[in-house]
mmCIF file as Biopython writes it, N, C-alpha, C and O atoms, coordinates in Angstrom:
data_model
#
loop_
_atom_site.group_PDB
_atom_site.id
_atom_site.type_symbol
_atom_site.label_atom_id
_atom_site.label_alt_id
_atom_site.label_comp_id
_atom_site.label_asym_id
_atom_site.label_entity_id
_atom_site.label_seq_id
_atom_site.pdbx_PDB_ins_code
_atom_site.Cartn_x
_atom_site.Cartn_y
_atom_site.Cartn_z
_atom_site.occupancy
_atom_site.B_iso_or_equiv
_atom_site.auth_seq_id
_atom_site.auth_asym_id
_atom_site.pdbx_PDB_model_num
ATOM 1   N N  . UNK A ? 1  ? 137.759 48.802 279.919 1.0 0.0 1  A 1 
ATOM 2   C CA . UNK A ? 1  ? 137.747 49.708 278.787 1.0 0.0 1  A 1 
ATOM 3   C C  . UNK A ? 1  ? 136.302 50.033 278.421 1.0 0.0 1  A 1 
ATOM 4   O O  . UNK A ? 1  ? 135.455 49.148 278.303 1.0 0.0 1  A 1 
ATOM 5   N N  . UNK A ? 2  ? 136.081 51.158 278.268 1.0 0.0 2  A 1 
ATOM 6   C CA . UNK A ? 2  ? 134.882 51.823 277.803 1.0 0.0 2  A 1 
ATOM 7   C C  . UNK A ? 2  ? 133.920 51.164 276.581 1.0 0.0 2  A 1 
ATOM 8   O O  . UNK A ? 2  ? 134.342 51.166 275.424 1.0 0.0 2  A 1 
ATOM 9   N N  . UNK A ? 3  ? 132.673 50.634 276.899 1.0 0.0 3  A 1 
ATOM 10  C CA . UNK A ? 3  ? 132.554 50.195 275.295 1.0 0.0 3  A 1 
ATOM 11  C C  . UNK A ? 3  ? 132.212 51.086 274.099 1.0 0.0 3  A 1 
ATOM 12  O O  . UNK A ? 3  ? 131.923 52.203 274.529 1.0 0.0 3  A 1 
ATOM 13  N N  . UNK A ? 4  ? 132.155 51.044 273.127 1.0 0.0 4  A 1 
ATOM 14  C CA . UNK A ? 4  ? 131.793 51.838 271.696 1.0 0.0 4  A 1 
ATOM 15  C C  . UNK A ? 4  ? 130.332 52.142 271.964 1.0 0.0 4  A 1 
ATOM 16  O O  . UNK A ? 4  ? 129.696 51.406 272.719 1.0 0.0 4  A 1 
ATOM 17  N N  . UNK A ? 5  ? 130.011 52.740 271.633 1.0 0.0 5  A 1 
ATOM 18  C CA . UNK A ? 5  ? 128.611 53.354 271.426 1.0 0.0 5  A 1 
ATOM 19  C C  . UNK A ? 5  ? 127.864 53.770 269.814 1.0 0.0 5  A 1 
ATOM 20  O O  . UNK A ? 5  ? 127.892 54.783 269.116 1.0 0.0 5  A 1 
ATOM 21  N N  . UNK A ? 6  ? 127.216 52.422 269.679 1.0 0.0 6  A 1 
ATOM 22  C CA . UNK A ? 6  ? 126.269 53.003 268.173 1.0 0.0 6  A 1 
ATOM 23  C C  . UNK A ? 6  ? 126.016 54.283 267.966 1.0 0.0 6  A 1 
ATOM 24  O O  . UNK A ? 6  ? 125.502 54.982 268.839 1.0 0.0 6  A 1 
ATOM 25  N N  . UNK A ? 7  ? 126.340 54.720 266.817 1.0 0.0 7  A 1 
ATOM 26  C CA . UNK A ? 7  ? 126.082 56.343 266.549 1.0 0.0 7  A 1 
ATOM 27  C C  . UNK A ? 7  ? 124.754 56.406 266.158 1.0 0.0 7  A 1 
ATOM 28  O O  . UNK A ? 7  ? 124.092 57.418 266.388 1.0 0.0 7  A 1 
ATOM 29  N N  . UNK A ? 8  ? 124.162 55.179 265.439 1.0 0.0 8  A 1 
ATOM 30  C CA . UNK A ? 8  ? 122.319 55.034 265.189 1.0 0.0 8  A 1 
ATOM 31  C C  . UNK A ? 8  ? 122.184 55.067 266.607 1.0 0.0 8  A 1 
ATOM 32  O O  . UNK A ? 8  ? 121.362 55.979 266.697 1.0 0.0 8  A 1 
ATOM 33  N N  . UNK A ? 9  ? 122.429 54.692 267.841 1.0 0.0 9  A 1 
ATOM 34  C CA . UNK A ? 9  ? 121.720 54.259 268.880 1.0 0.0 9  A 1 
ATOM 35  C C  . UNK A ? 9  ? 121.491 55.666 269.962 1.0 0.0 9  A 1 
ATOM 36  O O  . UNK A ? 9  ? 120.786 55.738 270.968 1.0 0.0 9  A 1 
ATOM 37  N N  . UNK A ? 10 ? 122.305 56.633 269.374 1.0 0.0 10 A 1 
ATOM 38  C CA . UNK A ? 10 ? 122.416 57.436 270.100 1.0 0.0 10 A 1 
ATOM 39  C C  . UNK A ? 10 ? 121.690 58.818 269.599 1.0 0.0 10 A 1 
ATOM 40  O O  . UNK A ? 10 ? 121.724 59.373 268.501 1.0 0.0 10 A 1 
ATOM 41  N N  . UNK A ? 11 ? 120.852 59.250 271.120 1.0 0.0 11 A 1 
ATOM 42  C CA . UNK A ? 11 ? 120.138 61.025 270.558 1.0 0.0 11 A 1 
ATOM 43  C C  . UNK A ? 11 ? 120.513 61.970 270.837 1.0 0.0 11 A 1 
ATOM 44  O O  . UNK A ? 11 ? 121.432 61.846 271.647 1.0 0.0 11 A 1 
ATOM 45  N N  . UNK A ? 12 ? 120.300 62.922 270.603 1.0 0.0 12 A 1 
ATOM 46  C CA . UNK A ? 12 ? 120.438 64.072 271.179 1.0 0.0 12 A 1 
ATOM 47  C C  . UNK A ? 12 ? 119.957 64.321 272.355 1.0 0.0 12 A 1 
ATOM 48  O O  . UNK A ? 12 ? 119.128 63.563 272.856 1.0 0.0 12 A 1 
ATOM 49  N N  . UNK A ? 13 ? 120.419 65.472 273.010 1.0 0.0 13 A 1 
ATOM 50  C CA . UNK A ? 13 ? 119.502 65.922 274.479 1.0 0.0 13 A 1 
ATOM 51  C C  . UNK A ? 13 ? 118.407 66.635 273.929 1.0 0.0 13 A 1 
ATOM 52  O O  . UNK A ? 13 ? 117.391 66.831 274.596 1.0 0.0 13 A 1 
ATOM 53  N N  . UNK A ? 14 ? 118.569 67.144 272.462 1.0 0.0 14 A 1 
ATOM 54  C CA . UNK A ? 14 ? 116.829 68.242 271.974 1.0 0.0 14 A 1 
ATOM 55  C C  . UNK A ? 14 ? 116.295 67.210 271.813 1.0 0.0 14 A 1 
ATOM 56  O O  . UNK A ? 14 ? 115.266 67.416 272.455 1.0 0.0 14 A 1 
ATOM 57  N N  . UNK A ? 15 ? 116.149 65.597 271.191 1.0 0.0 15 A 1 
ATOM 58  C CA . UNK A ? 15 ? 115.774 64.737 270.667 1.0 0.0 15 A 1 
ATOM 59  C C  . UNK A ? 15 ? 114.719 63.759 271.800 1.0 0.0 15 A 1 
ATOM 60  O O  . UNK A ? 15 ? 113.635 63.198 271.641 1.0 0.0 15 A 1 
ATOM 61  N N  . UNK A ? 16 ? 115.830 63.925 273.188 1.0 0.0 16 A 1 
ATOM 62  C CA . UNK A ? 16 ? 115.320 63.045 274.503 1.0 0.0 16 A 1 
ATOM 63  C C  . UNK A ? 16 ? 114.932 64.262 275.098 1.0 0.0 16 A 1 
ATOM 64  O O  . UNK A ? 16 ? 113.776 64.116 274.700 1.0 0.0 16 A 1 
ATOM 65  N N  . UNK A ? 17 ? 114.891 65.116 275.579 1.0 0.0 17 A 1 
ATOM 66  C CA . UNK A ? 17 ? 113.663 66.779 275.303 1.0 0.0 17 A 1 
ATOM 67  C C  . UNK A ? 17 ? 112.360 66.612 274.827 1.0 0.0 17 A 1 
ATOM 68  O O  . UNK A ? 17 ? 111.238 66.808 275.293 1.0 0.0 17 A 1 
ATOM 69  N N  . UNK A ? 18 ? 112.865 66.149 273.655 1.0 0.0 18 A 1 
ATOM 70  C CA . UNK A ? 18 ? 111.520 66.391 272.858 1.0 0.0 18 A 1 
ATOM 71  C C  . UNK A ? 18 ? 110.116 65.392 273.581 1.0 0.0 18 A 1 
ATOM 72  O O  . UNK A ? 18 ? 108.996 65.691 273.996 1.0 0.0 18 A 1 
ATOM 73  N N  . UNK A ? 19 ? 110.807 64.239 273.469 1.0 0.0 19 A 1 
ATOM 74  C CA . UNK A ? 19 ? 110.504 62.580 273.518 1.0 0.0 19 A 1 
ATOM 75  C C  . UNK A ? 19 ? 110.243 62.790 275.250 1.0 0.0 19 A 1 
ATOM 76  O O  . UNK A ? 19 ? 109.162 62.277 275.543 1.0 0.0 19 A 1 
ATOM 77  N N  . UNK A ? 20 ? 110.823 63.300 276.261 1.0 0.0 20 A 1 
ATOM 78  C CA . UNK A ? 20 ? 109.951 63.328 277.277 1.0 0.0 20 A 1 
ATOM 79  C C  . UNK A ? 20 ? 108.571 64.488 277.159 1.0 0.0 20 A 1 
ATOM 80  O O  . UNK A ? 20 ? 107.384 64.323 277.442 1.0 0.0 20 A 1 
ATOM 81  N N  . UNK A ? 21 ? 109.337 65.746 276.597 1.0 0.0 21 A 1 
ATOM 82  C CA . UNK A ? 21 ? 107.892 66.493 276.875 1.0 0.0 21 A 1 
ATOM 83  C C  . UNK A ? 21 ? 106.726 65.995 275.869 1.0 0.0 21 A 1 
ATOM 84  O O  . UNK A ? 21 ? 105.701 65.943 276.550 1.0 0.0 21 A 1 
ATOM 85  N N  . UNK A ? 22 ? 106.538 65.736 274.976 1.0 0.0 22 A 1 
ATOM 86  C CA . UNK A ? 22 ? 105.995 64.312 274.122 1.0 0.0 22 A 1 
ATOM 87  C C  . UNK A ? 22 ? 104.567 63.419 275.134 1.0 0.0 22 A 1 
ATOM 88  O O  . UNK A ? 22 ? 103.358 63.204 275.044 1.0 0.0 22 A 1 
ATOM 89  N N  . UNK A ? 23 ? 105.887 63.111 276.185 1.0 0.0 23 A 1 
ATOM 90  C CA . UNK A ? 23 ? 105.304 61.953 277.026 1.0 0.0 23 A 1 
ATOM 91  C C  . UNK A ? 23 ? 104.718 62.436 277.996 1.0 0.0 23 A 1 
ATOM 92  O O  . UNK A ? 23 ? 103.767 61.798 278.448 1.0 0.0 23 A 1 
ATOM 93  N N  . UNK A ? 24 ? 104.989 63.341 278.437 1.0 0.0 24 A 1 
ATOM 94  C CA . UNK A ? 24 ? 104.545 64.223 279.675 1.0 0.0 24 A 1 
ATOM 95  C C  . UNK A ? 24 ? 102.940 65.322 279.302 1.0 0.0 24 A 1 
ATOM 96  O O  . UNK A ? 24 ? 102.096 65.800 280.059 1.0 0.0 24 A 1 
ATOM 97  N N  . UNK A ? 25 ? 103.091 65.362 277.981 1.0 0.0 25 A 1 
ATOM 98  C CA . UNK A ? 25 ? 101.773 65.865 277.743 1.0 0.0 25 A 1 
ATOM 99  C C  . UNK A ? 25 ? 100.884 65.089 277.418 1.0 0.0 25 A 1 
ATOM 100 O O  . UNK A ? 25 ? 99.752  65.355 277.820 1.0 0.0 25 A 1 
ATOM 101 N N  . UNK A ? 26 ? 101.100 63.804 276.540 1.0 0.0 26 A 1 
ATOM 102 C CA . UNK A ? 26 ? 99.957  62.955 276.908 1.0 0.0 26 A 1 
ATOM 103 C C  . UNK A ? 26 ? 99.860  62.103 277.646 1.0 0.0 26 A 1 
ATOM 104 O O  . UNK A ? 26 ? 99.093  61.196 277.322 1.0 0.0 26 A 1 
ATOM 105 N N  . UNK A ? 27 ? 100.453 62.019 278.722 1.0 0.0 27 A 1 
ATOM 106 C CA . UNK A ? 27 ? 99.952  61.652 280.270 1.0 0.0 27 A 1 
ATOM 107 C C  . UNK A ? 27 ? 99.133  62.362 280.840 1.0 0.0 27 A 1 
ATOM 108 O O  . UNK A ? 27 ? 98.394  61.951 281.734 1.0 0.0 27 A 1 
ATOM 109 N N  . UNK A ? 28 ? 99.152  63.736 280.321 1.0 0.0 28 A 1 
ATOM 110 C CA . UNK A ? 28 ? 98.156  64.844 281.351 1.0 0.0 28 A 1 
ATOM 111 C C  . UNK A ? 28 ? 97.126  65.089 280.467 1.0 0.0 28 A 1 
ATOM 112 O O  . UNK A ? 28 ? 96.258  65.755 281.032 1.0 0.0 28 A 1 
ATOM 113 N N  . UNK A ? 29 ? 96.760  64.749 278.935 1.0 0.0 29 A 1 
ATOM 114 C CA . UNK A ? 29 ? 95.947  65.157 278.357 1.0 0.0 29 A 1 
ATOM 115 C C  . UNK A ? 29 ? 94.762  63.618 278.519 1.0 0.0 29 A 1 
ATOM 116 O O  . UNK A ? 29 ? 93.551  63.403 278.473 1.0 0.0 29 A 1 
ATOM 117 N N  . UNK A ? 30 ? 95.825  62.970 278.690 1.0 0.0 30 A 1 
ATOM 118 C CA . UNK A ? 30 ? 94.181  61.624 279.022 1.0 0.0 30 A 1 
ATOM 119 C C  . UNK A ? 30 ? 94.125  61.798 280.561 1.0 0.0 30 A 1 
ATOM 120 O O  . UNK A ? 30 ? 92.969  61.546 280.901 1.0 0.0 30 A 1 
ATOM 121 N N  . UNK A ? 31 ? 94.908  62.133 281.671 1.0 0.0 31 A 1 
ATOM 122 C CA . UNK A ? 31 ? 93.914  62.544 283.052 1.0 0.0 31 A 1 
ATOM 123 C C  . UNK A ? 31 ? 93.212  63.365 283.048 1.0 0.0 31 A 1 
ATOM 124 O O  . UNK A ? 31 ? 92.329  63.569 283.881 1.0 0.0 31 A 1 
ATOM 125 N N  . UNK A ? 32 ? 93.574  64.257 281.721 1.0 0.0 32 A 1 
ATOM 126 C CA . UNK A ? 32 ? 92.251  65.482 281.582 1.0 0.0 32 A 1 
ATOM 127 C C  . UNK A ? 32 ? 91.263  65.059 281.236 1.0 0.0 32 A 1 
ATOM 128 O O  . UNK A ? 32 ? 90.209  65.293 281.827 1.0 0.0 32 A 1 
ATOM 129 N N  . UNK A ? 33 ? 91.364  64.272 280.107 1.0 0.0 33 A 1 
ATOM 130 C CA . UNK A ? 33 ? 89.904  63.404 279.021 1.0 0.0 33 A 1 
ATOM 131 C C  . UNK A ? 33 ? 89.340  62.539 279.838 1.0 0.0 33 A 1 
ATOM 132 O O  . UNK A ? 33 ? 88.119  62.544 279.682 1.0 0.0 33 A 1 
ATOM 133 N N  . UNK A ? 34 ? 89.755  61.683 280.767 1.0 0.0 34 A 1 
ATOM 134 C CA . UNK A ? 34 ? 89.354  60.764 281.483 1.0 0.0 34 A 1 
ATOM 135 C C  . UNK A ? 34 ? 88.687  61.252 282.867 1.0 0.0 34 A 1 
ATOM 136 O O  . UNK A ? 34 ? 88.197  60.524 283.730 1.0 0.0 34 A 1 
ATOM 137 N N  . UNK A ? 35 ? 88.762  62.326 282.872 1.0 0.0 35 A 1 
ATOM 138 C CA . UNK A ? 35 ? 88.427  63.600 284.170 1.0 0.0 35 A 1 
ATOM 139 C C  . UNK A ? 35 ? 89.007  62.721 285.617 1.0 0.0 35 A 1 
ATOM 140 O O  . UNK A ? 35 ? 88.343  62.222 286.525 1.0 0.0 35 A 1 
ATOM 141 N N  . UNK A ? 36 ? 89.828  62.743 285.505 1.0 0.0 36 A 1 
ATOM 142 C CA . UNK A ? 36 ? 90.608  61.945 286.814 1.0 0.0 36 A 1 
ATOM 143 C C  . UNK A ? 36 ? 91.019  63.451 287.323 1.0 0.0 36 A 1 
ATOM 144 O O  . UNK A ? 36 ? 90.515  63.784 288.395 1.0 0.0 36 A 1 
ATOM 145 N N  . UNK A ? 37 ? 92.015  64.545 286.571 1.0 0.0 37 A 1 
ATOM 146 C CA . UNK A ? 37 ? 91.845  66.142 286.971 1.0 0.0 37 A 1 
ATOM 147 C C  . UNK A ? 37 ? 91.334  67.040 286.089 1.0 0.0 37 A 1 
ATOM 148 O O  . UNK A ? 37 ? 90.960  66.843 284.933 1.0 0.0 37 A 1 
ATOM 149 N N  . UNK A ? 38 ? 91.345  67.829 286.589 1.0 0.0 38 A 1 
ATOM 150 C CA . UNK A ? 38 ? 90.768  69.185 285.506 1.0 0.0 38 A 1 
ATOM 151 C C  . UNK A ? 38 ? 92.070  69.760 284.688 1.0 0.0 38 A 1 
ATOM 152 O O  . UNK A ? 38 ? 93.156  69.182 284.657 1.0 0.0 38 A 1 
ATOM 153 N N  . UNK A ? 39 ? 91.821  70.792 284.141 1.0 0.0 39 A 1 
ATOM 154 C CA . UNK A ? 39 ? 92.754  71.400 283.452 1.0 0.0 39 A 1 
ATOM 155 C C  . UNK A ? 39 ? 93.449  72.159 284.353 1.0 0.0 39 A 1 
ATOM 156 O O  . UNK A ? 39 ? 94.677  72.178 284.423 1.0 0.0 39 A 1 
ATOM 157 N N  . UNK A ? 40 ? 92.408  73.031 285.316 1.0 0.0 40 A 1 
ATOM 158 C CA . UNK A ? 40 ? 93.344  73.982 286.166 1.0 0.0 40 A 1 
ATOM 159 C C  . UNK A ? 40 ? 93.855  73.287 287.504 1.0 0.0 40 A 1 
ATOM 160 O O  . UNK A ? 40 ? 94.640  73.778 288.316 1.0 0.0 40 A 1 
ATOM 161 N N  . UNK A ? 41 ? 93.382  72.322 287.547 1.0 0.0 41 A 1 
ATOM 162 C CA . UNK A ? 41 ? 94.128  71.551 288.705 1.0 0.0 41 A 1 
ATOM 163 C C  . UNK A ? 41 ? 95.727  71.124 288.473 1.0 0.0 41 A 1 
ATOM 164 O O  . UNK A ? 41 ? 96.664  71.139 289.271 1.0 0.0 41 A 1 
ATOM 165 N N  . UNK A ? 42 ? 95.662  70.670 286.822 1.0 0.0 42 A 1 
ATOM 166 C CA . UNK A ? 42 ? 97.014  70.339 286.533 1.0 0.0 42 A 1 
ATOM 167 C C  . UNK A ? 42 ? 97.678  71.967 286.442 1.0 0.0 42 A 1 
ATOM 168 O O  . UNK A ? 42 ? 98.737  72.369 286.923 1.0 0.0 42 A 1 
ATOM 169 N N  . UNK A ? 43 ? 97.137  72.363 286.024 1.0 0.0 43 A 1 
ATOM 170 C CA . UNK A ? 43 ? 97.875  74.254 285.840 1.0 0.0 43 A 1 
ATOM 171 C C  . UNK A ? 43 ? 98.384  74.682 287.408 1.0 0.0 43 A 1 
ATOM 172 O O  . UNK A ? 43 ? 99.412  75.305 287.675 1.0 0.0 43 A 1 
ATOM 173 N N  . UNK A ? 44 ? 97.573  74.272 288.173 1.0 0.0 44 A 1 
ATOM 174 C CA . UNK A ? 44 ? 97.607  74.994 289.289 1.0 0.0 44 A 1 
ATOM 175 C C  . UNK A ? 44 ? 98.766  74.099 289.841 1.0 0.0 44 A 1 
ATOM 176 O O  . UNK A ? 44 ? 99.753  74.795 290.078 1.0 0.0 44 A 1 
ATOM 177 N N  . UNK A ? 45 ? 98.986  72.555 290.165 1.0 0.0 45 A 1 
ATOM 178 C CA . UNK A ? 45 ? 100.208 71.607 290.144 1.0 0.0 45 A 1 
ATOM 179 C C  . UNK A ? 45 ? 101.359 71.912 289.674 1.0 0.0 45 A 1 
ATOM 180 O O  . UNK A ? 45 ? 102.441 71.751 290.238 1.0 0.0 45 A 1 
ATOM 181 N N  . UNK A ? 46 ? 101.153 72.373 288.600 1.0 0.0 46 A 1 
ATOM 182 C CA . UNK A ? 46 ? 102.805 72.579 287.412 1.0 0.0 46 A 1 
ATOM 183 C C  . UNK A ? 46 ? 103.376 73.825 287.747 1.0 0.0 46 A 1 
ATOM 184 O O  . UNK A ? 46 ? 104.582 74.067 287.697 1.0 0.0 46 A 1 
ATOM 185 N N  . UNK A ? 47 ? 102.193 74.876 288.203 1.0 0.0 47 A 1 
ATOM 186 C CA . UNK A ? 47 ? 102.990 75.965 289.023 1.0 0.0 47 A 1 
ATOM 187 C C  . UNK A ? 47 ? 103.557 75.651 290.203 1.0 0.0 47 A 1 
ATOM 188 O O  . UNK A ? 47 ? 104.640 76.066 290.617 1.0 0.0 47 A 1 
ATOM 189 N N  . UNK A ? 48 ? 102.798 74.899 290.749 1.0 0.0 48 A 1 
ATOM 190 C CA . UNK A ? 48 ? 103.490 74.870 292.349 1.0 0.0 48 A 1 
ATOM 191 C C  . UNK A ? 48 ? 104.617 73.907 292.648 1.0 0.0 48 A 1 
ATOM 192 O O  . UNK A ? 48 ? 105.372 73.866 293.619 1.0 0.0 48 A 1 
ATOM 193 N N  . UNK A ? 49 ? 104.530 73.021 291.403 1.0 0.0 49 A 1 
ATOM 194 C CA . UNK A ? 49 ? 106.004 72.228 291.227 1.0 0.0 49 A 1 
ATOM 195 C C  . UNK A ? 49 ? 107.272 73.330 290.638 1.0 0.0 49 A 1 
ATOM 196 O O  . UNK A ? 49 ? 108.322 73.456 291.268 1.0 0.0 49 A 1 
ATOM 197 N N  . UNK A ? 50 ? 107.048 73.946 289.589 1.0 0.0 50 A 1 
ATOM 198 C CA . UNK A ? 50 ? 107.912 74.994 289.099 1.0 0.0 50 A 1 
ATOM 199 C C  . UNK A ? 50 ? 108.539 75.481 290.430 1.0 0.0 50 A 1 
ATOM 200 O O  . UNK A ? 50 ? 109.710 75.328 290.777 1.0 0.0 50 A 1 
ATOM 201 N N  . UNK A ? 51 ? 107.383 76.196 291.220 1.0 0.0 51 A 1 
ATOM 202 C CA . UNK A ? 51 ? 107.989 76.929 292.401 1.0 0.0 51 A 1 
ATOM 203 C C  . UNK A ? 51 ? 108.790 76.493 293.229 1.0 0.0 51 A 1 
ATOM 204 O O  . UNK A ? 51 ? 109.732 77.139 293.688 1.0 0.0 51 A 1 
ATOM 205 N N  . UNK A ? 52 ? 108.429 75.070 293.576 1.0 0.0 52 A 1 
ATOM 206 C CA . UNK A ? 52 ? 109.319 74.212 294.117 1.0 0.0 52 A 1 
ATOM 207 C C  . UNK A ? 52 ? 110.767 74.013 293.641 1.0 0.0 52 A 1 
ATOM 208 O O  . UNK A ? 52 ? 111.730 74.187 294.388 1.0 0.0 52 A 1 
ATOM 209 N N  . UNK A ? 53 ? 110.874 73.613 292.269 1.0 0.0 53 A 1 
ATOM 210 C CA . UNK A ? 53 ? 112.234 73.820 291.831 1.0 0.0 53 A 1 
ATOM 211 C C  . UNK A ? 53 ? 112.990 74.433 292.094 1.0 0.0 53 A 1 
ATOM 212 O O  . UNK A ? 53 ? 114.147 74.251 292.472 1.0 0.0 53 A 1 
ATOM 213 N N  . UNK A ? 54 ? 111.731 76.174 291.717 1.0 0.0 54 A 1 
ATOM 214 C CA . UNK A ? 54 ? 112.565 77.097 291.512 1.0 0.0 54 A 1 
ATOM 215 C C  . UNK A ? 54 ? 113.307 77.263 292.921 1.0 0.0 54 A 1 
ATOM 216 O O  . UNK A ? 54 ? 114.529 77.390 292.996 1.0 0.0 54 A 1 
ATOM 217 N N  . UNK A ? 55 ? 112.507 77.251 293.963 1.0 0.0 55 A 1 
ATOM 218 C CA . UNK A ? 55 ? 112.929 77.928 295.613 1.0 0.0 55 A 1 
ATOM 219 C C  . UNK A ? 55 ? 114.266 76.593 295.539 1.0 0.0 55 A 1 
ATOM 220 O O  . UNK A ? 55 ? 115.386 77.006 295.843 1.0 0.0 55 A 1 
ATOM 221 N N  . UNK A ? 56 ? 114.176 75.302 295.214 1.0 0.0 56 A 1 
ATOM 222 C CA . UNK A ? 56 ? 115.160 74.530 295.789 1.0 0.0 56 A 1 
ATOM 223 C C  . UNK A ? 56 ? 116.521 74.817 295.006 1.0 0.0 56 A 1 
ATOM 224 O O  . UNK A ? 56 ? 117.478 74.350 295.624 1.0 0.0 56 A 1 
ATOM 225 N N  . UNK A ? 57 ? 116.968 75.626 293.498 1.0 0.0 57 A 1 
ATOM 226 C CA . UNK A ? 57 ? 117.625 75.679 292.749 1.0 0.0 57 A 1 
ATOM 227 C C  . UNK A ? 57 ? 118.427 77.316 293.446 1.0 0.0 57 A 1 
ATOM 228 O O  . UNK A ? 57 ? 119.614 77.641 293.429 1.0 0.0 57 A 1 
ATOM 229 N N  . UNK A ? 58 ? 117.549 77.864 293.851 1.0 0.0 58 A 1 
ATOM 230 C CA . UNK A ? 58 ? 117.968 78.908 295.064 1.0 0.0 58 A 1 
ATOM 231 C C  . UNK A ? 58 ? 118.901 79.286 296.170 1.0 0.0 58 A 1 
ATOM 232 O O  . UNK A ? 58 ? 119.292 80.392 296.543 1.0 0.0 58 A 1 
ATOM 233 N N  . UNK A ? 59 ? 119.265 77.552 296.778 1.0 0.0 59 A 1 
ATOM 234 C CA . UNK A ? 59 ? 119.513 76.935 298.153 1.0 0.0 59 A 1 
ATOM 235 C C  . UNK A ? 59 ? 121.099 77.054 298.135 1.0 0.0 59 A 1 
ATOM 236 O O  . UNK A ? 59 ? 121.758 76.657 299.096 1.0 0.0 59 A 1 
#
């Protein structure tokens, strides 16, 4: 049988959305500060991952 699920324990998908992109920007804003990459290196990455998606969401 299924167990119950806390209604405090539980988020939304805008909530766990939020809370990754959150996390995902300051992961890239201290490899920026820390100059591990540049700005347009990550720009230039996030496009070519996008593209990737996009061509595999295509298939």
């Amino acid at each position: 049988m299924a167990e119950k699920l806390d209604p405090k324990e539980i988020v939304s998908f805008k909530e766990l959305l939020m809370a990754n992109s959150i996390q995902v920007d300051a992961i890239a804003q201290l490899l920026i500060e820390k100059g591990i990459i540049t700005k347009e290196e990550f720009f230039a990455e996030l496009k070519q991952v996008q593209s990737q998606y996009q061509s595999n969401t295509d298939d």
